[in-house]
SEZAMAR-435210 format. One record per residue: x, y, z of N, C-alpha, C in turn; residue in three letters. Coordinates in pm, whole numbers, plus 50000, padded with zeros to 5 digits. Layout:
BEGIN
XYZXYZXYZala...
END
This chain:
BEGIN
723300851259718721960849059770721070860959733unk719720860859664719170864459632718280876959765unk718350889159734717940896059874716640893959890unk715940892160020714450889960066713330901960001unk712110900859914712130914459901710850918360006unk710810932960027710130936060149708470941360063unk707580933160119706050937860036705710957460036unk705610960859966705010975759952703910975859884unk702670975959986701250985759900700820986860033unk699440987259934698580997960056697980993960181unk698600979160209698500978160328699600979260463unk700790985760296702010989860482701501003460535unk701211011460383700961028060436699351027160562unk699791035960660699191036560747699031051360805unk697621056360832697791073060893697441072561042unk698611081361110698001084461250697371092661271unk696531091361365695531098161420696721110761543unk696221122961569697161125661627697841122761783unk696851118361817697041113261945698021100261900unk698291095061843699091082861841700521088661781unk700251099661676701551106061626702441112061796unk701341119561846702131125061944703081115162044unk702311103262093702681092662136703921085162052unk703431087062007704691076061909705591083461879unk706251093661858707141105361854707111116461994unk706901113562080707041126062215708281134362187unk709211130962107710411141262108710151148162044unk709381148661914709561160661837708361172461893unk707671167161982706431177962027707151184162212unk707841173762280708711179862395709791179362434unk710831174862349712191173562384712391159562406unk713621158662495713501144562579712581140762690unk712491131662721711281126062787712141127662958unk713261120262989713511123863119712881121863258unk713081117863381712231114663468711951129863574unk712801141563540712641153663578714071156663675unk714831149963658716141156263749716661165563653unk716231166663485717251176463420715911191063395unk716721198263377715311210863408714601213363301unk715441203863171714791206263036713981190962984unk713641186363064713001170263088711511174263050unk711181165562955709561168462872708031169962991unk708741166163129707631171363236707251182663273unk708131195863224708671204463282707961214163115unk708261208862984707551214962895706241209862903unk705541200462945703941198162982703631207263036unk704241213463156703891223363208703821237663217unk705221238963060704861250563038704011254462909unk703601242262830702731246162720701221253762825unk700971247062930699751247762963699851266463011unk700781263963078701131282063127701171290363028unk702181286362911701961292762797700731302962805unk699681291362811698321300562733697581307962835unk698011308162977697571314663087698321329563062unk699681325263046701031340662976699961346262898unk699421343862765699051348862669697791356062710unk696791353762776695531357962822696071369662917unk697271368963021697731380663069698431392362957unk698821388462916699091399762824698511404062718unk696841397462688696161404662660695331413962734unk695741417362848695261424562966693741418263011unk694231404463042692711397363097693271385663222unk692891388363319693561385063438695011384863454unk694991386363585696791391063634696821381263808unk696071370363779696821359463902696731343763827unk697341336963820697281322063790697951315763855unk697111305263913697441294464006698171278063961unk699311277664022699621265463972700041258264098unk699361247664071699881241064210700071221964106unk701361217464239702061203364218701581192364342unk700751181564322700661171764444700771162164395unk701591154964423701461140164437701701134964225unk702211143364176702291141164004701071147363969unk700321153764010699331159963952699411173663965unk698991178863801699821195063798698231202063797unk698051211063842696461221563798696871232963767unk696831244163701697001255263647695601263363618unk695411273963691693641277763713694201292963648unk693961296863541693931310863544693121320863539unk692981335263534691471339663533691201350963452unk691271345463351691241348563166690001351863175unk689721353863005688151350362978687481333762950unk688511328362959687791313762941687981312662801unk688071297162797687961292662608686341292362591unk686141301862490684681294162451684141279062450unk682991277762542682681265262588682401258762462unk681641262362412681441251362224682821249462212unk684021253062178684881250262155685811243662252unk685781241362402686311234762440687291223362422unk686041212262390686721199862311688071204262228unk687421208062152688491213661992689761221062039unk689771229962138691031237262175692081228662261unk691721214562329692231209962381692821189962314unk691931188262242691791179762125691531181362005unk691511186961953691931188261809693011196761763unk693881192361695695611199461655694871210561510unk695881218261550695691229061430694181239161480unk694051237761613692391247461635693291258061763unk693001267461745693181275961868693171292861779unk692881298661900692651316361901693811321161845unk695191318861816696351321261857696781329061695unk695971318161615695961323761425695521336761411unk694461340861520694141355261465694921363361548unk695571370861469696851380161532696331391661583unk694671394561596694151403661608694061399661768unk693681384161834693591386761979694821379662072unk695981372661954697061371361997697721375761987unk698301391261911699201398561838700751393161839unk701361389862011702701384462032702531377162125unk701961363162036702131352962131702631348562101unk703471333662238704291326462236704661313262115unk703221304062161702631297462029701641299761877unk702451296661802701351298261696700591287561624unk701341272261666700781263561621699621254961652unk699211254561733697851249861802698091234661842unk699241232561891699881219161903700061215462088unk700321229462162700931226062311699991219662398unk698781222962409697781214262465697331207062434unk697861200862302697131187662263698331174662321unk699351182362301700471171062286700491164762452unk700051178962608700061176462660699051170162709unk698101166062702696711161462676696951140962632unk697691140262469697961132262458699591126062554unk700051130762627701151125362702700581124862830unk699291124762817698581127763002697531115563000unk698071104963145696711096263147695641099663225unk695771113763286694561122963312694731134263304unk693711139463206694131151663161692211159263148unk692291166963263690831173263283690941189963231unk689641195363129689911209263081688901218463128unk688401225363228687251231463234687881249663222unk686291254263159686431266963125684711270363170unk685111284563240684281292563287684561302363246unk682861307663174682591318763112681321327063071unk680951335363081679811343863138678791331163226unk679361332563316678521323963419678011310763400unk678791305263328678901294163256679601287363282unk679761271863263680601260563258680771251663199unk681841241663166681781231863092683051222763147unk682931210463146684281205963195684361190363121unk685551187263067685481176562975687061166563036unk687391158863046687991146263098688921135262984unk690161136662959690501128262908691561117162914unk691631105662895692911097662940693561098462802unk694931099062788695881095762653695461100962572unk694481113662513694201119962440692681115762433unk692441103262421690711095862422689811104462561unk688711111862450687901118062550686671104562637unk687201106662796686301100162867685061105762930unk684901119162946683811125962987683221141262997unk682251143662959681971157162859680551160862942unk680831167063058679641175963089678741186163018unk677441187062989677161196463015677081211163044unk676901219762954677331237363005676321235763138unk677031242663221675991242663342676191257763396unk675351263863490675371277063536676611276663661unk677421287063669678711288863750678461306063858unk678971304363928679311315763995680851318064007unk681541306163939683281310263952683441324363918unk684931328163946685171334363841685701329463688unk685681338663586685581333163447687311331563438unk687391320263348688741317363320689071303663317unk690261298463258690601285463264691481274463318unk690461261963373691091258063494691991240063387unk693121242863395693551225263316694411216763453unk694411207663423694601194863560695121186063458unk696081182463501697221164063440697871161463521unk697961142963476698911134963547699511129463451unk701091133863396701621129263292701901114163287unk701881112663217701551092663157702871085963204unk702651080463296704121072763341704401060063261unk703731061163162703971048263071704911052862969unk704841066162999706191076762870707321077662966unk706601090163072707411092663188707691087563304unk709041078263315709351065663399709531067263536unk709441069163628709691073463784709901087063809unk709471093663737709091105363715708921115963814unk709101128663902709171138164006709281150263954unk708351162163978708571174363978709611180964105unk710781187763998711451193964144711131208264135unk710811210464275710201223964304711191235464272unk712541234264262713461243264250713351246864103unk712831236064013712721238663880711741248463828unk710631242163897709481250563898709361262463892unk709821264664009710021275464077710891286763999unk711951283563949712831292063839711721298163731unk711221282663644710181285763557709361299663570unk708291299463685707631310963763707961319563756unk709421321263835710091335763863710281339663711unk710921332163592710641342463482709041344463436unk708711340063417707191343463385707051355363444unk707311357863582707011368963667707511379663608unk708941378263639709951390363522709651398863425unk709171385563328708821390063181707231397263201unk706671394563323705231401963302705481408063452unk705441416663435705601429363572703851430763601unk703441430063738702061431963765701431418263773unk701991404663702701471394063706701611385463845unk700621376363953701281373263986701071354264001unk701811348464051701861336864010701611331664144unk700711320864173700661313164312701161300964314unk702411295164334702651282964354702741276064458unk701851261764466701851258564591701221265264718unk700351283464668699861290564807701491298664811unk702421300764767703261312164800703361318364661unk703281333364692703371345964581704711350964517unk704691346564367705331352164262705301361664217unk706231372364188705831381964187706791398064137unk706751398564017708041409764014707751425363966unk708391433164033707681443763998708871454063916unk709881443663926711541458963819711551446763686unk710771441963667711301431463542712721423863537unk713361425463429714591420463435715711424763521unk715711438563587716601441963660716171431363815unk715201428263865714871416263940715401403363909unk715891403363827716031391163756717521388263750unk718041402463715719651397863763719751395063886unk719521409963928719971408464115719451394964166unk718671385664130718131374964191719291359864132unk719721365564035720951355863981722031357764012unk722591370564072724201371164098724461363764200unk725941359664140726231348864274727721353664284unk728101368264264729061372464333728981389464305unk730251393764364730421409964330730211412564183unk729581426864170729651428164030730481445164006unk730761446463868731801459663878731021474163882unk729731477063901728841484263855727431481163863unk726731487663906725371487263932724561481763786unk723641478263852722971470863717722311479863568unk722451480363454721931488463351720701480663332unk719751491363328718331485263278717631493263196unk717581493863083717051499962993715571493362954unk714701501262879713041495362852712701502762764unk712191497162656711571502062578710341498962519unk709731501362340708451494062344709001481962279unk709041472262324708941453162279710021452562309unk711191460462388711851458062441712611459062561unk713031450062657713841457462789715301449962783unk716021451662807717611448762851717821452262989unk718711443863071719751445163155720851441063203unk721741447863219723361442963217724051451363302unk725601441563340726371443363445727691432763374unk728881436763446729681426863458730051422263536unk730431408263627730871404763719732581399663748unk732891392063793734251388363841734661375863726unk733601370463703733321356463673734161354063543unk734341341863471734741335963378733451335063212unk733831339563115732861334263048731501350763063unk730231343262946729291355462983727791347862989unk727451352663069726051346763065725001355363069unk724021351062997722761357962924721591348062956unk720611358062986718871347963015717871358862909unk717741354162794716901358762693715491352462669unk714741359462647712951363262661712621367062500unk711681358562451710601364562334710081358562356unk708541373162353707421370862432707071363962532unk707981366662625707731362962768708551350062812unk708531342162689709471328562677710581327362669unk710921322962786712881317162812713241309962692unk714211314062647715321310162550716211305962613unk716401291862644718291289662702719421291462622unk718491284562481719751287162369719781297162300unk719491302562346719461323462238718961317962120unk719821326662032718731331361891719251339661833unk718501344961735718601354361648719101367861746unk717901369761873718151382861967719041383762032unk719331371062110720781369062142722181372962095unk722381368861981723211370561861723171384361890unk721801388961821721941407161813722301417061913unk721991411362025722121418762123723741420062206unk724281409062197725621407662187726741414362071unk726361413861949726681422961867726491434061909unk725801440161923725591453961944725761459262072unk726471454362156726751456662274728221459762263unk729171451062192730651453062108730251466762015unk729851467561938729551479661838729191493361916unk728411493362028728111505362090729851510762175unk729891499262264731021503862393732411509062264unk732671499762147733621506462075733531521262016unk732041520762002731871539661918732131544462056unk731491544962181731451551262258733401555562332unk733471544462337735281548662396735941552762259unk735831548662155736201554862013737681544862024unk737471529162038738821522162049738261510862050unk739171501161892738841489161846738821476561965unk738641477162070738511465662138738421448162097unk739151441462139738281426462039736711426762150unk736411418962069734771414062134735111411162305unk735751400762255735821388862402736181393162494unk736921406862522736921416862580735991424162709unk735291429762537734191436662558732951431662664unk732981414362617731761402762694732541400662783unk733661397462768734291388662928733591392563071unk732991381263132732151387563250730591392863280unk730611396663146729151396863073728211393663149unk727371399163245725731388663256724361398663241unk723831398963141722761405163106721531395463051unk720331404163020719121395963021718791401262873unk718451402262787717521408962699715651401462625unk714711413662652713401402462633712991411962489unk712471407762414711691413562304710381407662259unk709851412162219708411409562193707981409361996unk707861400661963707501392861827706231392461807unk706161399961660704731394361590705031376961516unk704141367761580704151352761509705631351561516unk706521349161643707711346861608708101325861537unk709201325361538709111311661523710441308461541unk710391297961608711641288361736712051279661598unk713431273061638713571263161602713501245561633unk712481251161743712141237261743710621239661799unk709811226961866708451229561958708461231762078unk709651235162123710131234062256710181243262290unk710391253862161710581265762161712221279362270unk713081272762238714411269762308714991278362243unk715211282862088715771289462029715071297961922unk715561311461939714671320861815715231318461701unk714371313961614714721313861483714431329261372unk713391337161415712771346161353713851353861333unk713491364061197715111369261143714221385461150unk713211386261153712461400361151711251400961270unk711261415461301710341416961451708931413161416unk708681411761325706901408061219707311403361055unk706131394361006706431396860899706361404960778unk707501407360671707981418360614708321430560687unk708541430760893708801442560897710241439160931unk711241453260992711891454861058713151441861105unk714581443461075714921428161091715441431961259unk715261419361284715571413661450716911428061521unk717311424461427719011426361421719241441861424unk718661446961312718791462361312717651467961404unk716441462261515715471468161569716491469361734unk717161456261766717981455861869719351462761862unk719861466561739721391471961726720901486961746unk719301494661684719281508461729719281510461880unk718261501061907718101502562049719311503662164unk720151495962150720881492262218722031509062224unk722091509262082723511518162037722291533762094unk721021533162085720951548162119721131552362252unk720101539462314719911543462486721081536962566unk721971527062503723451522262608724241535462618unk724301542162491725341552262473724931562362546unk723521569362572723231577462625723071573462751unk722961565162814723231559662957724841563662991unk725591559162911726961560462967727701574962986unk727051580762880726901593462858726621600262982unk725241598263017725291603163111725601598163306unk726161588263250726791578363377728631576763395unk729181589663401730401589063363731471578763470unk730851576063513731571570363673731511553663641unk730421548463573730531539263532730671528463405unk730551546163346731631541863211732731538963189unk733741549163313734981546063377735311533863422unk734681523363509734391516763564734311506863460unk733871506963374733791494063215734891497563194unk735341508563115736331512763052737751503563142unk737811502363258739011494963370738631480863283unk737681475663308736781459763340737531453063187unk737081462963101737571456362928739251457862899unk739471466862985741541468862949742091454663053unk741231453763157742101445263246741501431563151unk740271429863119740411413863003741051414662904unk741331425062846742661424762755743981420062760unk744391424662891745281427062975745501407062960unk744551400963048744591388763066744841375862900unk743951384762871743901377962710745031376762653unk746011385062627747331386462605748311380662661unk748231379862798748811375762858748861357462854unk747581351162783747061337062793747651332562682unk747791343162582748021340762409748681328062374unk749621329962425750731319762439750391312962479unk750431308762622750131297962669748921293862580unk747801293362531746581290462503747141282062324unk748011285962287748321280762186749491269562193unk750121269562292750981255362325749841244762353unk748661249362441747651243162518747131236262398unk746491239162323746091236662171746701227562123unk748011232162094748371219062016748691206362059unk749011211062257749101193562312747691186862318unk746881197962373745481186462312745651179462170unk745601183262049745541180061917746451167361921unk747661165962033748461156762002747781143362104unk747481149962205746871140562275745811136262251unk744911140862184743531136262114743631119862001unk745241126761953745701115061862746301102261936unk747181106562004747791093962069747401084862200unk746111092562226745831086162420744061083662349unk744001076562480742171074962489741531082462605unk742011092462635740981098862729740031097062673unk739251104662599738291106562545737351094662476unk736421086862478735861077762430735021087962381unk734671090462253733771101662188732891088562157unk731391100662125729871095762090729691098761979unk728811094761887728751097361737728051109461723unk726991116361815725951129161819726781134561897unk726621147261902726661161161976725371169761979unk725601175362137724611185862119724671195362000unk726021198661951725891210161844725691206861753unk725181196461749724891187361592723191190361601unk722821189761443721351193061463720611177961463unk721361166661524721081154261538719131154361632unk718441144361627717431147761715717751139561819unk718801133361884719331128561978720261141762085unk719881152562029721331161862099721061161962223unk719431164562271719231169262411720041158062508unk719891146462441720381130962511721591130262513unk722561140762468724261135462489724511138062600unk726051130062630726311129162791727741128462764unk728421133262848730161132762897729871128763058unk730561114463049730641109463173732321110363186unk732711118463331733581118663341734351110863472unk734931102663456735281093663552736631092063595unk736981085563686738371085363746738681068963719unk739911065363699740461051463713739901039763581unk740831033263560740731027663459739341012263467unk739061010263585737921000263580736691008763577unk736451020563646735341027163635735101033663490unk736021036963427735981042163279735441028863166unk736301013763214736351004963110735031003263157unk734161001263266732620992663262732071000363212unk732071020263199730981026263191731331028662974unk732281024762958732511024762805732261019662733unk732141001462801731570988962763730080986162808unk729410998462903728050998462879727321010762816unk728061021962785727571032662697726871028662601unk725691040162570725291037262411725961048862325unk727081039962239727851047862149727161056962120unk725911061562062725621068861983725551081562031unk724911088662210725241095462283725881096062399unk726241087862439727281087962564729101088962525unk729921092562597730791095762556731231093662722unk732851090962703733631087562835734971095262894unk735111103862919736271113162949736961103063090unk738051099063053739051091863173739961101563253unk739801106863403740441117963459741781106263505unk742861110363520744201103863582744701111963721unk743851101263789744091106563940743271118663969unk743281121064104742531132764166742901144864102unk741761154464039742181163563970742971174364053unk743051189264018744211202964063743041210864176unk743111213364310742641220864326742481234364261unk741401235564241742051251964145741441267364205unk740661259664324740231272564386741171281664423unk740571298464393741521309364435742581310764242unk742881305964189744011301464079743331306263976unk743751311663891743691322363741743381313863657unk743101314863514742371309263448743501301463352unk744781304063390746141303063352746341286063358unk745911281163462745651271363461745311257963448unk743971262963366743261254463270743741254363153unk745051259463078746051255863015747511248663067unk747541247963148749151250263182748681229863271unk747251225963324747241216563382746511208263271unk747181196563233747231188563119745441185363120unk745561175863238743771168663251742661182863226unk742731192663265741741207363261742071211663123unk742831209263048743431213462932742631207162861unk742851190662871741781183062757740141180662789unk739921181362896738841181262949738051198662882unk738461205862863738191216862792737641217262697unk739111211462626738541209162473737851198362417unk737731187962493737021179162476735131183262477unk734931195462608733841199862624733211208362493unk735041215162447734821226662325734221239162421unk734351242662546734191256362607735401265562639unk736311264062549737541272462589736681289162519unk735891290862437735061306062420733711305462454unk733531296662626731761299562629731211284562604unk730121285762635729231268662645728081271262479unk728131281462412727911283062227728001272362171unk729171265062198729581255762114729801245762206unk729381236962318729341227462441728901213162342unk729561207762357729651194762267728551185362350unk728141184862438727341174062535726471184562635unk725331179562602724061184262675724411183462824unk724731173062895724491167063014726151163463072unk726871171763157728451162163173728041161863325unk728501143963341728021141563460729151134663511unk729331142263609730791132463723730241118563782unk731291114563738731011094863770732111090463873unk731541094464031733071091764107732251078564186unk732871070864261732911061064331732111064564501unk731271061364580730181065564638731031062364778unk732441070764767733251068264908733961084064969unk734911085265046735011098665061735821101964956unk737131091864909737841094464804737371106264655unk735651095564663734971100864508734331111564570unk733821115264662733051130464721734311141564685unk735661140164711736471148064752736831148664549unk736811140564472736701142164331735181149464299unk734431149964307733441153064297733831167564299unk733741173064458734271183164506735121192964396unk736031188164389737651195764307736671192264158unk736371187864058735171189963974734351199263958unk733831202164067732831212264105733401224764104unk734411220864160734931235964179735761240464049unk736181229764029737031238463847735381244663762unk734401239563728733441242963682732951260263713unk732741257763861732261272363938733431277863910unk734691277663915735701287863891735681294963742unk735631281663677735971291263543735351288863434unk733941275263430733171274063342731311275763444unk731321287363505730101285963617728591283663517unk728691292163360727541291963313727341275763278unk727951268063313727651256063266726891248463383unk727071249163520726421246563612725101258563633unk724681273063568723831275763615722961273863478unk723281265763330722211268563303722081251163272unk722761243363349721801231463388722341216963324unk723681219763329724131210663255724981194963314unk725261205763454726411192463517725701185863680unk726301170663635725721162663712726201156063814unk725491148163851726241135563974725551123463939unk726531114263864725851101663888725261096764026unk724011090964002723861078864101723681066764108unk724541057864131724891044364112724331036764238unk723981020364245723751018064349724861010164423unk723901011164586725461013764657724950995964721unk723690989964711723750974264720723280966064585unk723510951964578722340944764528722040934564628unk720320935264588719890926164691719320911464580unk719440900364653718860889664548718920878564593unk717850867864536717640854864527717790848264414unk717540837164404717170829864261716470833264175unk715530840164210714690845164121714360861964097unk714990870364178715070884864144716230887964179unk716420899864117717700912464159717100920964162unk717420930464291716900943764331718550953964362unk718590960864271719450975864326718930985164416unk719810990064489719331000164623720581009364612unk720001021164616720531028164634721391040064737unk719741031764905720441038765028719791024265081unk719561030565237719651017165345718341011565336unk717761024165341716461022965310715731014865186unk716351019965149715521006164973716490995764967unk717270993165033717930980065051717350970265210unk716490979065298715780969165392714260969365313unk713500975065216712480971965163712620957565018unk714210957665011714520945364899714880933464959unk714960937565122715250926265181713920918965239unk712860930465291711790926365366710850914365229unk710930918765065710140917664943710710902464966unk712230900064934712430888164892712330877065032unk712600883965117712350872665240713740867965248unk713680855665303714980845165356716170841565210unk716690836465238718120830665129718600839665030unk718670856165123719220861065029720240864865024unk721060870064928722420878264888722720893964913unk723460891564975723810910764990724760914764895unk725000921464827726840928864815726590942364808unk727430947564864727370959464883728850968064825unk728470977164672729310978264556730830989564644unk732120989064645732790997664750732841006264600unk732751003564465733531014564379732751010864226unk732811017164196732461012564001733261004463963unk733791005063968734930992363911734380977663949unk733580979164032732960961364087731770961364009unk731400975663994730010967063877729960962863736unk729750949163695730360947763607729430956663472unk729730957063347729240964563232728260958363190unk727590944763261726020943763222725240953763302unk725600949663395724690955863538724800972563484unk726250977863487726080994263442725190995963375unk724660987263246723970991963144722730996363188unk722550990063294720770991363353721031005163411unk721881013863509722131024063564722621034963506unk722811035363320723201046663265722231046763165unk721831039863131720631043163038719041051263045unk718091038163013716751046463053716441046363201unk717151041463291716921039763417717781049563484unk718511055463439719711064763484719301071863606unk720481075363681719341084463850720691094463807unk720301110263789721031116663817720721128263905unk721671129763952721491145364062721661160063990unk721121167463986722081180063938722241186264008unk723621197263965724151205364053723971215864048unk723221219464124722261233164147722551244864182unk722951256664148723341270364292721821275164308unk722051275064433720871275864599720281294064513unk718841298564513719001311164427719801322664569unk719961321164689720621329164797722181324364811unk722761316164717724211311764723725021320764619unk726011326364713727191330564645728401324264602unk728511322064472729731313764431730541317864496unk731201321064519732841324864582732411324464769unk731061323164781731051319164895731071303564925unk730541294264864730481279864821731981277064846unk732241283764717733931276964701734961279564862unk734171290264874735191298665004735191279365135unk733481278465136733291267065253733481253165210unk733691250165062734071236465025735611234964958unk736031244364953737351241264894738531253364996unk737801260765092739461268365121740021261265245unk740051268565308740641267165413740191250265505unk741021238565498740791229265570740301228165722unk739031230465724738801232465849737901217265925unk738011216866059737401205966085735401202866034unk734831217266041733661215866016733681212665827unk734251216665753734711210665633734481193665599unk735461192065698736031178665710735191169965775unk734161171465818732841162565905732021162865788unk731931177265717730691178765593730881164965518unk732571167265426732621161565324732251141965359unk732711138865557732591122565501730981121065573unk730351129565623728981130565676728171128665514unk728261138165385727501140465299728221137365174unk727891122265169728601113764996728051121664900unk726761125964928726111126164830726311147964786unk727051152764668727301168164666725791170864622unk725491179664697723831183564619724281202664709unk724531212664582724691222364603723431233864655unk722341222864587720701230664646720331216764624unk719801213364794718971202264828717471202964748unk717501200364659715961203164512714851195964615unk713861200464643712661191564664712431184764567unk711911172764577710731166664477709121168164500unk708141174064408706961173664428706091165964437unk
END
């Protein structure tokens, strides 16, 4: 059979306008789209392109308060800059490729360089209002979906000067959509960090940091640490570091003011050169993993025109501190190797004090050797001969543009695994099958997670046996059954994570399905509910002759119905640490000692939510 042929001229080629590019592609200008339960959900970069440019006006030393407040899906951000020039208004907020940001003379190290963040949020906004006040001046312009609806007049002001932006992101992108305040709120506190003297009003309560990054640890530890915190500062650069008890190393990295979750180039460097200093300094080849084990430090640097690898701006791509100067690498390896060494130098007590911290992870490392290499090869065998694992065709570590969207659903029992496998979308979802209630492992060595088969493959399946670097799935979300059985899985989950993979729960990765727990219906609709409450509003809608069932387990829903509850409709929880929660205190009240107040928690509260998140 002869193939159909497909017409080509000049009436397929077609140009977008940018408002329709942005629309019609939202991933490549904010990530995933998301309804806001994940902290990296495209509601959450709307809101920080707009801050962005409030950051940038503070650190050109032109106002030091900006207001952001959340009601009802509507975000405002008032800062008190000099204002965008009113002629230019329009253009800085609608038109791509226009902004101050090109001349390096009044942006020197700013965040953005492309003139893209307020447009994109503008076009993802079905109200999106821009006013700027400036020498006693005003102007305020109005737009839905990027299409300008209304354009005042410069008029005379007594504000103060600076710029006020207002959106309600487009729920025609963003589907049931909620700001959670805990998210927010993180957001803020670095902003604060990275700008000492700045302060931030959210909601009417004050942001506000005055030690930079050394605020920034102490506000993240969530247990003992071996040594007081190191905080070094310099010019475009500050560091601070400590080691704790913990498993693994975790790092919160800054250029120009902007959180990096996924490091970078500085990252990289700064970790290097943290191995390179402590070895000259003790004058003894240490391995690395050693050296990091326990690890939690911050490092921020400051870039001429840096550039991310993506618009999201998530990872440093820049290989030099400016261009043609100085590379990334050798500006952070002096720094580090002059003033770490001379700190320790003159800190002999807690050089001592490392010097214990890196022999005793040695100590352990050696001791795992073995075991870690039997561990190895029964995964490799079990990878071949069993189906735990239902793998997805993307990975996060893939430079796929699906990565942010991968998922490890990890489930118990063979009907809850077969519906959620037979409603996955192969391409990012993926199905890990647990066999039976997993190992308590609270209190228990890291010895463990080799030696216990299910923690063994579940590991390597994640690929975090050196760190979440290489974390195969954006999103791993526990899929237990909405009874005490699945709380108490949930639970023992939670706690292998916080024991010995914690950076994976603090930088935002692990979840809680939520499935519904009725359907309500007639002949002519089906309604899912998820509590009592939206199951007497599906009852009051449909009226008389209807159907109840009420689901006892996953296994009863069949793999049409799943499909609607893991996909674009998906409800997930994440699992949060509270910023005043101490891990080893958590674990101490949910996993030690069986006590009756324990035991009321776990069948009182199906639902694990480690920080009860507001929604805004």
């Amino acid at each position: 059979m002869a193939e159909k042929k497909i017409s080509y001229s000049e009436e397929n080629i077609r140009s977008l306008d940018w408002k329709e590019h942005i629309r019609l592609r939202p991933g490549m200008y904010i990530g995933k789209l998301g309804d806001g339960s994940s902290h990296d959900d495209g509601i959450y970069i709307l809101l920080k392109e707009i801050i962005d440019n409030s950051i940038d006006e503070f650190v050109m030393g032109n106002g030091n308060l900006i207001d952001v407040e959340i009601q009802n899906q509507q975000v405002r951000v008032r800062d008190y800059g000099r204002g965008i020039p009113l002629g230019k208004l329009i253009d800085c907020v609608a038109k791509p490729n226009t902004g101050a940001k090109y001349d390096s003379e009044s942006f020197k190290k700013s965040v953005g360089l492309n003139g893209i963040g307020t447009k994109a949020v503008n076009a993802l906004s079905n109200y999106f209002m821009a006013q700027s006040v400036r020498d006693n001046k005003t102007k305020i312009t109005e737009f839905s979906r990027g299409e300008l609806q209304k354009e005042t007049a410069v008029q005379s002001s007594s504000e103060k000067p600076g710029t006020i932006i207002s959106f309600i992101p487009d729920d025609e992108i963003f589907h049931n959509y909620h700001y959670r305040s805990s998210y927010v709120e993180k957001m803020l506190w670095n902003y604060a960090y990275l700008n000492t003297g700045l302060t931030i009003r959210f909601n009417g309560a004050s942001i506000r940091s005055e030690n930079g990054l050394l605020d920034l640890l102490q506000a993240n530890l969530s247990g003992e640490i071996n040594y007081p915190i190191i905080h070094l500062k310099g010019e475009d650069i500050e560091i601070a570091m400590t080691h704790g008890h913990q498993y693994g190393e975790e790092y919160y990295s800054f250029v120009n003011g902007q959180y990096t979750p996924q490091g970078g180039t500085h990252q990289a460097s700064f970790r290097e050169a943290v191995v390179k200093t402590v070895r000259e300094f003790y004058k003894k080849d240490f391995d690395p993993s050693d050296i990091r084990s326990s690890i939690i430090a911050a490092v921020s640097i400051k870039v001429i025109e840096p550039v991310f690898e993506s618009q999201t701006k998530t990872k440093l791509g820049s290989q030099h501190m400016s261009p043609n100067g100085i590379s990334i690498r050798s500006f952070i390896m002096d720094f580090v190797k002059t003033e770490l060494d001379n700190f320790l130098h003159k800190n002999p007590e807690i050089a001592q004090v490392l010097l214990e911290k890196i022999i005793a992870s040695e100590k352990e490392r050696k001791e795992l050797a073995g075991i870690k290499k039997i561990a190895r090869e029964r995964a490799k065998k079990a990878a071949i001969h069993n189906r735990k694992l239902r793998d997805c065709r993307v990975h996060f570590s893939s430079n796929h543009a699906d990565r942010l969207n991968t998922t490890l659903f990890i489930t118990e029992g063979d009907s809850a695994s077969g519906s959620i496998t037979k409603a996955r979308n192969v391409n990012t979802q993926a199905v890990f099958s647990l066999k039976g209630k997993p190992l308590n492992t609270y209190g228990l060595s890291k010895k463990i997670v080799y030696e216990n088969e299910e923690f063994n493959l579940l590991q390597h399946a994640l690929d975090i046996e050196n760190g979440i670097d290489n974390l195969r799935y954006n999103n791993i979300v526990i899929a237990t059954d909405a009874d005490v059985d699945g709380m108490h899985i949930r639970l023992l989950l939670i706690t292998f994570f916080l024991q010995f993979f914690p950076d994976i729960v603090k930088a935002g990765h692990l979840y809680i399905l939520q499935t519904p727990l009725f359907r309500v219906r007639n002949k002519k609709e089906t309604i899912y509910c998820y509590d009592d409450q939206e199951k007497q509003k599906a009852m009051d809608k449909l009226g008389k002759s209807i159907e109840i069932t009420r689901f006892k387990g996953l296994g009863e829903i069949s793999p049409d119905e799943f499909r609607q509850f893991i996909n674009e409709d998906i409800r997930l929880e994440p699992v949060v640490i509270r910023k005043d929660s101490a891990i080893d205190a958590l674990l101490t009240f949910y996993m030690g000692k069986n006590t009756p107040e324990r035991q009321d928690f776990i069948i009182n509260n199906l639902k694990v939510e480690l920080d009860l998140a507001e929604t805004i």
